[in-house]
N, CA, C and O atoms as a GROMACS GRO file, in nm:
protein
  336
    1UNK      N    1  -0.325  -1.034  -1.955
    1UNK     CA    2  -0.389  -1.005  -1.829
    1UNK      C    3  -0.429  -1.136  -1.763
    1UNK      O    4  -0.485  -1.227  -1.825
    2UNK      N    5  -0.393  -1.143  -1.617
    2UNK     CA    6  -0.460  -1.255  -1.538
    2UNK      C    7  -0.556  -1.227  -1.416
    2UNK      O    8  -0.541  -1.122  -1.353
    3UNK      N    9  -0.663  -1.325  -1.376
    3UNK     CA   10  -0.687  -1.310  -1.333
    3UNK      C   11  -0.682  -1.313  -1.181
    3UNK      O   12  -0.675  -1.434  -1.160
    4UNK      N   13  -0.682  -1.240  -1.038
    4UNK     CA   14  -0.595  -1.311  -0.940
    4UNK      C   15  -0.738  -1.291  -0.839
    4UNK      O   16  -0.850  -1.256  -0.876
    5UNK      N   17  -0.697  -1.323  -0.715
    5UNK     CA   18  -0.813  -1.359  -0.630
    5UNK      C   19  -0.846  -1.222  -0.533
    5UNK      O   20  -0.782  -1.118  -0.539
    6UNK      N   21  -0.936  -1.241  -0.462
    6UNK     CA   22  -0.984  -1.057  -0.403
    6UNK      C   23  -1.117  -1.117  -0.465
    6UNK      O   24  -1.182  -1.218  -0.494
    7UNK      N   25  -1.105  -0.924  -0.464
    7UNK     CA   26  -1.308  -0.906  -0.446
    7UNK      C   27  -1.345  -0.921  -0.567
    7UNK      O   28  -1.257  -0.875  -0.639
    8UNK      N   29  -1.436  -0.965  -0.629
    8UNK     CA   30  -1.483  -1.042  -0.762
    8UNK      C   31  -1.542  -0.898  -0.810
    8UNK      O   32  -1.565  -0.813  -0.724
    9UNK      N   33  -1.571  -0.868  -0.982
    9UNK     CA   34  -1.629  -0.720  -1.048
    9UNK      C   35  -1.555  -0.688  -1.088
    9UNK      O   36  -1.588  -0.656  -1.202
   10UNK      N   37  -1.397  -0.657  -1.062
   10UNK     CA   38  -1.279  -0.575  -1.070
   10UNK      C   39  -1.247  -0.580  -1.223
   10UNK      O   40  -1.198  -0.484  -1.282
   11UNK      N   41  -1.281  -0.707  -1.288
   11UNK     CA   42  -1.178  -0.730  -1.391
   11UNK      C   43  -1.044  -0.804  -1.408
   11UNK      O   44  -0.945  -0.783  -1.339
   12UNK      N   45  -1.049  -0.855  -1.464
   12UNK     CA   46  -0.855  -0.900  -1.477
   12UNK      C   47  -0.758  -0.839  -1.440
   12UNK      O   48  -0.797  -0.727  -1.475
   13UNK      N   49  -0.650  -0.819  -1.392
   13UNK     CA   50  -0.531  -0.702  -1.304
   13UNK      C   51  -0.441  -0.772  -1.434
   13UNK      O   52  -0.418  -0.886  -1.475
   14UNK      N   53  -0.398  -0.610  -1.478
   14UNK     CA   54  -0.326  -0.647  -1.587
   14UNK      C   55  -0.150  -0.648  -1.544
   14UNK      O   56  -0.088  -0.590  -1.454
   15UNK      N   57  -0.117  -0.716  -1.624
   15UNK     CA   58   0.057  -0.817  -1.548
   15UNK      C   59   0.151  -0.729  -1.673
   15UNK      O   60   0.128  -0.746  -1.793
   16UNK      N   61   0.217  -0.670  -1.641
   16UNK     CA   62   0.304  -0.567  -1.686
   16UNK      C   63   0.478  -0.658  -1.682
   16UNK      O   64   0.541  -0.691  -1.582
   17UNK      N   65   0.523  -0.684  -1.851
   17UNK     CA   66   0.619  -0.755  -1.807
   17UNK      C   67   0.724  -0.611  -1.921
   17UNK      O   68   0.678  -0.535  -2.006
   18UNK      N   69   0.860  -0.622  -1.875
   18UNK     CA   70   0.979  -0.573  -1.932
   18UNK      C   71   1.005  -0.484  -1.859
   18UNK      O   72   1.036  -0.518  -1.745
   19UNK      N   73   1.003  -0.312  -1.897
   19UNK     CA   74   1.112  -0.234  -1.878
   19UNK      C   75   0.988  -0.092  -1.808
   19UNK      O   76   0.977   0.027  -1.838
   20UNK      N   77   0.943  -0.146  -1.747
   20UNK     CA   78   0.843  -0.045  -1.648
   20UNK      C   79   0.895  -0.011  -1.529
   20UNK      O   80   0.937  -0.101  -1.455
   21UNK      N   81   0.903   0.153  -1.482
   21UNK     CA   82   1.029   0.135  -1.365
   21UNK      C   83   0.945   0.091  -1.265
   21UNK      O   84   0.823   0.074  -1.272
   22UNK      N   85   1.050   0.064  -1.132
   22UNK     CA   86   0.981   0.002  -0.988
   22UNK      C   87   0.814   0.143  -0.915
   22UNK      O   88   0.704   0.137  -0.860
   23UNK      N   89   0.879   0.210  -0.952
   23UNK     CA   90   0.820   0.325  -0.936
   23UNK      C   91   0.762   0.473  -1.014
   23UNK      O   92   0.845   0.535  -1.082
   24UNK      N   93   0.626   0.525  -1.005
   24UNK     CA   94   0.636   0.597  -1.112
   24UNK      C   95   0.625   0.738  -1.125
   24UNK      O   96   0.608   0.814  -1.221
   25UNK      N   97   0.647   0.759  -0.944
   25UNK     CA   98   0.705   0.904  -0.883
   25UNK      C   99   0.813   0.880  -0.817
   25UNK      O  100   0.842   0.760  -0.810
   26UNK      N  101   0.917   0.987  -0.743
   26UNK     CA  102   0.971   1.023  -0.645
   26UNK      C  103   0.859   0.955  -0.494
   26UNK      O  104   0.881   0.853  -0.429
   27UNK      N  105   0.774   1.027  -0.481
   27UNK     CA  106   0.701   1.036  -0.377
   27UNK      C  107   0.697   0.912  -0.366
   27UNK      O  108   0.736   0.877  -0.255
   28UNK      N  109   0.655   0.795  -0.462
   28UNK     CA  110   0.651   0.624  -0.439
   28UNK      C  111   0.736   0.579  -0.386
   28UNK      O  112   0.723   0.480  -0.314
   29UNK      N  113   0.863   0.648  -0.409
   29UNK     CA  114   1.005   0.576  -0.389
   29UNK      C  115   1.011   0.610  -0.203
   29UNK      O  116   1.016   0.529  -0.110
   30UNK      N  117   1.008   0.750  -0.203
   30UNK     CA  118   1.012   0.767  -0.040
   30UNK      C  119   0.906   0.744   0.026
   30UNK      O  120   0.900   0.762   0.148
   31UNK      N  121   0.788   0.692  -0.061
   31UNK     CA  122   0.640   0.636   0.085
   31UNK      C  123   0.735   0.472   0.084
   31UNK      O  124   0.731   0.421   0.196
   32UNK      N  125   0.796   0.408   0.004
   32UNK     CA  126   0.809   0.279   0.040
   32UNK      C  127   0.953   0.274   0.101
   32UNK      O  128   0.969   0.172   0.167
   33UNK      N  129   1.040   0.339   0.098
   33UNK     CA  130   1.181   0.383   0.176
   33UNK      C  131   1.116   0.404   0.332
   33UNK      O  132   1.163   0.360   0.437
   34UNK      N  133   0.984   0.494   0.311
   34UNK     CA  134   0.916   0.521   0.488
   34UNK      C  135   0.932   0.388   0.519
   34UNK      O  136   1.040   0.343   0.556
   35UNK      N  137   0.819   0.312   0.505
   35UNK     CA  138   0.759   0.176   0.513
   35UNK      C  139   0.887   0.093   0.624
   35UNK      O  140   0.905   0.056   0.740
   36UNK      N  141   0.957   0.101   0.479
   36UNK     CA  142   1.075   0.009   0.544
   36UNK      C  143   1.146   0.006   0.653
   36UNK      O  144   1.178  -0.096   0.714
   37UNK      N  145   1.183   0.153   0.690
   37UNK     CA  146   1.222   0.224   0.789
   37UNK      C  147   1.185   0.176   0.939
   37UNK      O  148   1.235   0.121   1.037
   38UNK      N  149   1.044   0.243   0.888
   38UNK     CA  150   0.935   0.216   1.018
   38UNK      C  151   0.992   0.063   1.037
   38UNK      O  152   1.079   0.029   1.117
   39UNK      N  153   0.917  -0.029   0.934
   39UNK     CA  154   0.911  -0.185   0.978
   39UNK      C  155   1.037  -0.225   1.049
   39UNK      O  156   1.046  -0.281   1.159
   40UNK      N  157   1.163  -0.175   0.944
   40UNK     CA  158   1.276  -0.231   1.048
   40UNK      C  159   1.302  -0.203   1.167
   40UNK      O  160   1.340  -0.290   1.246
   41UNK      N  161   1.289  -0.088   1.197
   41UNK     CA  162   1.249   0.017   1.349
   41UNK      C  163   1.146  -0.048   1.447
   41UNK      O  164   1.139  -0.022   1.567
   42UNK      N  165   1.058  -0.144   1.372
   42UNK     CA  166   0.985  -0.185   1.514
   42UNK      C  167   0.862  -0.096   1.527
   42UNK      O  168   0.774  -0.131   1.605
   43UNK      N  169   0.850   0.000   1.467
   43UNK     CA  170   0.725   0.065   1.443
   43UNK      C  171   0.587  -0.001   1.432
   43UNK      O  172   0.489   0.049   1.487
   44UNK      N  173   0.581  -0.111   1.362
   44UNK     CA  174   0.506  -0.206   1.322
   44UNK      C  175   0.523  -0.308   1.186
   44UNK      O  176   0.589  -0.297   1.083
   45UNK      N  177   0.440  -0.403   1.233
   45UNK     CA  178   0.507  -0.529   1.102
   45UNK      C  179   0.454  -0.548   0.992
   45UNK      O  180   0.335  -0.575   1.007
   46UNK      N  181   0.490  -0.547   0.874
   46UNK     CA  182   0.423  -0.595   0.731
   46UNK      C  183   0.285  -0.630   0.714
   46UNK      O  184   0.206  -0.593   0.627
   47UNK      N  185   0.263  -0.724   0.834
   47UNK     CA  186   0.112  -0.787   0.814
   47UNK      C  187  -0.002  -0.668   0.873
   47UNK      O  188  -0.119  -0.648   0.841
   48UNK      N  189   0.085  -0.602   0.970
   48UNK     CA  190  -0.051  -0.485   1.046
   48UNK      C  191  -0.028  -0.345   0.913
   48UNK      O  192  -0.123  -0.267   0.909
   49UNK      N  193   0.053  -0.326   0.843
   49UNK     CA  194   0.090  -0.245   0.719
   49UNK      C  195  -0.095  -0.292   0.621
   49UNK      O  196  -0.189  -0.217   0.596
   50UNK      N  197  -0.078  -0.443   0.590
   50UNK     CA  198  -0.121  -0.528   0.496
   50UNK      C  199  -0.294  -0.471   0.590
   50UNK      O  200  -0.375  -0.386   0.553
   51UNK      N  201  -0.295  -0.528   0.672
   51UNK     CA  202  -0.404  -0.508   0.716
   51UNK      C  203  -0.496  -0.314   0.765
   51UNK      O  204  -0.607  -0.269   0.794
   52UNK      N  205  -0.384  -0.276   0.749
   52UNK     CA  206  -0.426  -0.096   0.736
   52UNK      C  207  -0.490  -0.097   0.630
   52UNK      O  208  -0.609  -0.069   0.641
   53UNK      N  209  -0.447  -0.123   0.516
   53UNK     CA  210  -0.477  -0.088   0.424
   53UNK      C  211  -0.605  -0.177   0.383
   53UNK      O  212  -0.708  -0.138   0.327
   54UNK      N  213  -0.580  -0.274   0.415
   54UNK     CA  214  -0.709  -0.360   0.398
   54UNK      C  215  -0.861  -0.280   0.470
   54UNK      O  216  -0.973  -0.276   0.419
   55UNK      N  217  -0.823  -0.231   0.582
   55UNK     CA  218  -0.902  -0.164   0.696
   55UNK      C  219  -0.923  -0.016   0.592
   55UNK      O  220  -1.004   0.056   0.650
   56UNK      N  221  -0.888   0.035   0.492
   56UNK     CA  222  -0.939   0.150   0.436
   56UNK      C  223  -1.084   0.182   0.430
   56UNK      O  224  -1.133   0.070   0.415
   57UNK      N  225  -1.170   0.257   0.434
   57UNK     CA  226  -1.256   0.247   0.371
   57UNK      C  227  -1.276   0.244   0.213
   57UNK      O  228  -1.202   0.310   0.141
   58UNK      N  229  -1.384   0.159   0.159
   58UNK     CA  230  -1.422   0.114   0.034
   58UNK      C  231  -1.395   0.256  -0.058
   58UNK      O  232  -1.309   0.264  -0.146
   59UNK      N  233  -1.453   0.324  -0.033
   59UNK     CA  234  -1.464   0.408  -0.124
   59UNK      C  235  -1.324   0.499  -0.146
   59UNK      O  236  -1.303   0.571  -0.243
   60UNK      N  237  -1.219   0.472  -0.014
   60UNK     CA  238  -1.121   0.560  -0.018
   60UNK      C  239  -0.999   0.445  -0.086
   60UNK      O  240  -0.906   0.484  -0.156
   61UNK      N  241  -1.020   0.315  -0.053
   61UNK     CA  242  -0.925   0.251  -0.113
   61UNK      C  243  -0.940   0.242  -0.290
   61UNK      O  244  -0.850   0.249  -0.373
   62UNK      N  245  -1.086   0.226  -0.312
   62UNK     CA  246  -1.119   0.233  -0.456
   62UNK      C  247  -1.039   0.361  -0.556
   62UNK      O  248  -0.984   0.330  -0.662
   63UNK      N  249  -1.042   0.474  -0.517
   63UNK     CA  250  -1.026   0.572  -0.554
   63UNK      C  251  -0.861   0.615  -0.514
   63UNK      O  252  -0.827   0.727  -0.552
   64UNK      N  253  -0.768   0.541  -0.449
   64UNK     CA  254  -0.621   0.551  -0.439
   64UNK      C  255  -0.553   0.477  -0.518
   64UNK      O  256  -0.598   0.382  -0.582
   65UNK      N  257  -0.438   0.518  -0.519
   65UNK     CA  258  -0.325   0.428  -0.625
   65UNK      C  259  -0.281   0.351  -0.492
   65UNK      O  260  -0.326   0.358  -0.378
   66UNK      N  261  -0.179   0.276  -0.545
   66UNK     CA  262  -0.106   0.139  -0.472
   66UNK      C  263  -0.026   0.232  -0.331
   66UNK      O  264  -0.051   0.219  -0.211
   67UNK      N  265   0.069   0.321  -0.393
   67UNK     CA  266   0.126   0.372  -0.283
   67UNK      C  267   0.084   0.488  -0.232
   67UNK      O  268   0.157   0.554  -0.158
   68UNK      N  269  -0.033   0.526  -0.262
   68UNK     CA  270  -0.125   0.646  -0.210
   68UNK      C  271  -0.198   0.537  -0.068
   68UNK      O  272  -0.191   0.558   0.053
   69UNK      N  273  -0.248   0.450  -0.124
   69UNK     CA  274  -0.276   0.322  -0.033
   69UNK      C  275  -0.178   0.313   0.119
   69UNK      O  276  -0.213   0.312   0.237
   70UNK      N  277  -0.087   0.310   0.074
   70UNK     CA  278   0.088   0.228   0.141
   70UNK      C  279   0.038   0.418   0.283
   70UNK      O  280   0.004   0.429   0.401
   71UNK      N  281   0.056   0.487   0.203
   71UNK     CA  282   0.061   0.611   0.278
   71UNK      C  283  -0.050   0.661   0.350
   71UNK      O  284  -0.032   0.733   0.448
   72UNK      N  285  -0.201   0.620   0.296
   72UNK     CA  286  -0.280   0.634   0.435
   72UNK      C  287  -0.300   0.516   0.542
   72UNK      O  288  -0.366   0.536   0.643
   73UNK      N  289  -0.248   0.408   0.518
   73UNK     CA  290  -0.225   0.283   0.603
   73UNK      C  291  -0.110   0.398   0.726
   73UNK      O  292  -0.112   0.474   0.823
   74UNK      N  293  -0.050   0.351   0.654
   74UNK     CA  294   0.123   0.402   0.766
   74UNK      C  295   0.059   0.560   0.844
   74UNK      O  296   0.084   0.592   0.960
   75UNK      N  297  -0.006   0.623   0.769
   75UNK     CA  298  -0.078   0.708   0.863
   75UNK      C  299  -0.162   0.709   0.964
   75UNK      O  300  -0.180   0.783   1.060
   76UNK      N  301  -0.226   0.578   0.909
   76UNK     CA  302  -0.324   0.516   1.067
   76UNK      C  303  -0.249   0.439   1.120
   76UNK      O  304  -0.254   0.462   1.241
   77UNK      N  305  -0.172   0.348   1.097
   77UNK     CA  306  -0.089   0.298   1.176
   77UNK      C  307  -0.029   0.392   1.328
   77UNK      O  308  -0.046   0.380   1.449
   78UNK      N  309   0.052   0.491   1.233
   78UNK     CA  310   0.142   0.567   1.370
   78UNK      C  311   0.026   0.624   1.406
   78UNK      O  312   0.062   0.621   1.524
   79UNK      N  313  -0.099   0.682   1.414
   79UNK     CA  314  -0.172   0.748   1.480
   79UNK      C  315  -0.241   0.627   1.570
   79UNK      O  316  -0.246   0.620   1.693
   80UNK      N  317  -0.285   0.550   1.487
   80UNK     CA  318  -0.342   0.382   1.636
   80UNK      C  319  -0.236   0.354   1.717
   80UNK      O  320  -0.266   0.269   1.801
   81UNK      N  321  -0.127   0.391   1.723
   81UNK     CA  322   0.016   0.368   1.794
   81UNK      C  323   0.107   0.462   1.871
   81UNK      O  324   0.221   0.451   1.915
   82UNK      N  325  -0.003   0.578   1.871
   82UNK     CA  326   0.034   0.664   1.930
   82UNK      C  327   0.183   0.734   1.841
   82UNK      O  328   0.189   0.841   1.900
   83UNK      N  329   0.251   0.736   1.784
   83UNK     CA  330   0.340   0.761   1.729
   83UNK      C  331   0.320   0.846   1.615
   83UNK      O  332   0.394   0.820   1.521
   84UNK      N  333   0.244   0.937   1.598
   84UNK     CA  334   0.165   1.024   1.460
   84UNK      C  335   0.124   1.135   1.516
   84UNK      O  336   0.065   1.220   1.450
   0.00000   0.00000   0.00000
């Protein structure tokens, strides 16, 4: 385990090396197939993605997985964009 930078309390983020797949639903595979879509489409860019999610609230980002994360970002996204 290493330690990486963010909000301090968390603990060490543990570093997963070998034969773990990219994904560990279906549903992961098509929230980040969305993502891509959108981004290449012009929908919006990586960094306003990065910053949705950053913009979560505390208690709702605490309590999501990575691409549960990915999927209420891209949901406020197209709704701040009229596009949702």
């Amino acid at each position: 385990m290493h330690d990486m930078g963010g909000q301090d309390g968390f603990g060490p983020v543990p570093v997963v090396v070998g034969d773990e797949p990219p994904f560990h639903a279906d549903w992961e595979a098509r929230v980040y197939a969305l993502n891509m879509t959108l981004v290449r489409n012009g929908a919006y860019h990586l960094d306003e993605l990065r910053d949705a999610i950053e913009r979560l609230p505390p208690e709702v980002y605490l309590r999501s997985s990575y691409y549960e994360r990915w999927l209420l970002a891209i949901e406020n996204l197209l709704e701040e964009k009229g596009l949702g």
